[in-house]
C-alpha positions as CSV (number, residue, x, y, z in Angstrom):
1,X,0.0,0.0,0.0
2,X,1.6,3.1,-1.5
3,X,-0.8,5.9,-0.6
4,X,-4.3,6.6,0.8
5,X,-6.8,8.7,0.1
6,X,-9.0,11.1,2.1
7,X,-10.5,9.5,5.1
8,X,-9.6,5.9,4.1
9,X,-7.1,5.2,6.7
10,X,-9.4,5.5,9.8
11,X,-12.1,3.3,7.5
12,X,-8.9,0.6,6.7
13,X,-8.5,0.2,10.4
14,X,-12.0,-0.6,11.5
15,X,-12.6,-3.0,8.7
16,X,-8.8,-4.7,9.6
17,X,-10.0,-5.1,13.5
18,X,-13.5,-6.7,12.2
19,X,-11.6,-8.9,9.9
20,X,-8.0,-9.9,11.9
21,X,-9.5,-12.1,14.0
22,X,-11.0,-14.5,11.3
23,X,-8.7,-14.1,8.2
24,X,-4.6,-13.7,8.1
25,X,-3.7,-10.5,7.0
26,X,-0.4,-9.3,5.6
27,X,0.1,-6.0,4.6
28,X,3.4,-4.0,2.8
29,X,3.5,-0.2,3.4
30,X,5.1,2.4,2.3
31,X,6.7,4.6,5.6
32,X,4.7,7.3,4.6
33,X,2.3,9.5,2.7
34,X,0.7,12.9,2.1
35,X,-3.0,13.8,2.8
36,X,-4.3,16.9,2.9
37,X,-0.3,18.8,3.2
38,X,-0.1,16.3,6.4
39,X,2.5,13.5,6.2
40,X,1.4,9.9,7.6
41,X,3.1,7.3,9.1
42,X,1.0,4.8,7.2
43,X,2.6,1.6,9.3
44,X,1.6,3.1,12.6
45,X,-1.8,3.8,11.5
46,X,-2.6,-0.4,10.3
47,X,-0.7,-1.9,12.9
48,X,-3.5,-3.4,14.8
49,X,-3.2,-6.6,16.4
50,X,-3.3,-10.0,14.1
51,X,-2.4,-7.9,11.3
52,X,1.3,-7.9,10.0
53,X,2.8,-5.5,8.6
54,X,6.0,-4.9,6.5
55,X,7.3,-1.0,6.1
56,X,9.1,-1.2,2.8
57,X,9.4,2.2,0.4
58,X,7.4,1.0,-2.6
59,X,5.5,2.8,-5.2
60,X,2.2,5.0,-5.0
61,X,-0.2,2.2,-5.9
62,X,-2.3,-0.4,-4.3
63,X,-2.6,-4.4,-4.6
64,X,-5.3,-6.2,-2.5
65,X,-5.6,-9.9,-3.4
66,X,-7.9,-12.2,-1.8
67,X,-7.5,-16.2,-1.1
68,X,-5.3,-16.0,-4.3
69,X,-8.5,-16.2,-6.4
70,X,-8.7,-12.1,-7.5
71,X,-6.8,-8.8,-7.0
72,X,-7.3,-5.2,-7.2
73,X,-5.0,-3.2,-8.8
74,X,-5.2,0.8,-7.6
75,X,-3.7,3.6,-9.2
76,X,-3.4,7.2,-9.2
77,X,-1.5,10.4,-10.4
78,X,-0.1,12.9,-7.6
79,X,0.9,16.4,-7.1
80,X,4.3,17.3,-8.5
81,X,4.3,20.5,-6.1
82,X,3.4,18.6,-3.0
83,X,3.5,14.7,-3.6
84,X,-0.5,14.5,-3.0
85,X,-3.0,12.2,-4.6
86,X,-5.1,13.7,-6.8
87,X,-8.5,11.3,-5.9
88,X,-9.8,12.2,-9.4
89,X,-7.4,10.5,-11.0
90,X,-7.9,7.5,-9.5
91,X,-8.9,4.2,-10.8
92,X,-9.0,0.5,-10.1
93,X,-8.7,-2.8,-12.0
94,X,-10.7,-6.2,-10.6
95,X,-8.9,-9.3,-12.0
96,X,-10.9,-12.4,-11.2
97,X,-8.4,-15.0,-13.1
98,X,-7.6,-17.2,-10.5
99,X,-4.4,-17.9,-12.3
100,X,-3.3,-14.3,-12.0
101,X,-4.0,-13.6,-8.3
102,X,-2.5,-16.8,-7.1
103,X,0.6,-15.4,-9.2
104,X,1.0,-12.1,-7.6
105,X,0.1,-13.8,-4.3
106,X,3.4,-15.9,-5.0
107,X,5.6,-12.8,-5.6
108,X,3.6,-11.2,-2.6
109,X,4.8,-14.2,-0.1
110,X,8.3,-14.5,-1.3
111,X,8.6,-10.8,-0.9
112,X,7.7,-11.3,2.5
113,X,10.0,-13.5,3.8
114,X,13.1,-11.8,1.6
115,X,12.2,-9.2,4.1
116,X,11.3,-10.9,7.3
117,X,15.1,-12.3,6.7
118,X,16.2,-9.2,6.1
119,X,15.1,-8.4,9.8
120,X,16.7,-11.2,11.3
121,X,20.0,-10.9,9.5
122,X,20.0,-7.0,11.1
């Protein structure tokens, strides 16, 4: 997760405490973004218990995939002045090919443990 928009963060967090106790939940963050001029610490706003999270500086986009069966794909342009999103640029792309999801979920795992190593080795 490379950015959030307006109001989504405090929205994120409620539906990742209604969901952390039934379903495992990884998530890689970027350290931080802009909303509204305001810099976030976007790692200290989803760490909620059962919910692990990686800090790793990756790009402005988003990636949600579900029990390796589909994905979402968010994007959006930002503010060359300021480094904000601009929302109305924003758009999404549902994949439902099984094949696909279970594909990035792969990548998405082994990413994972590169950097939970990475932790250990420090």
């Amino acid at each position: 997760m490379g950015f959030l928009l307006q109001d989504e963060g405090s929205k994120l967090v409620y539906e990742l405490l209604l969901k952390s106790e039934n379903v495992k939940i990884n998530l890689m963050v970027s350290p931080y973004c802009r909303i509204s001029y305001k810099e976030f610490n976007i790692s200290k706003l989803v760490n909620q218990k059962n919910v692990n999270v990686y800090t790793k500086d990756i790009p402005y986009v988003k990636m949600l995939i579900s029990d390796s069966k589909e994905m979402m794909h968010i994007y959006s342009k930002f503010s060359k002045e300021n480094g904000e999103i601009l929302p109305n640029t924003a758009i999404g792309i549902w994949n439902q090919y099984e094949e696909i999801a279970n594909n990035y979920n792969e990548r998405f795992e082994n990413q994972l443990k590169k950097i939970a190593n990475n932790n250990v080795k420090q």
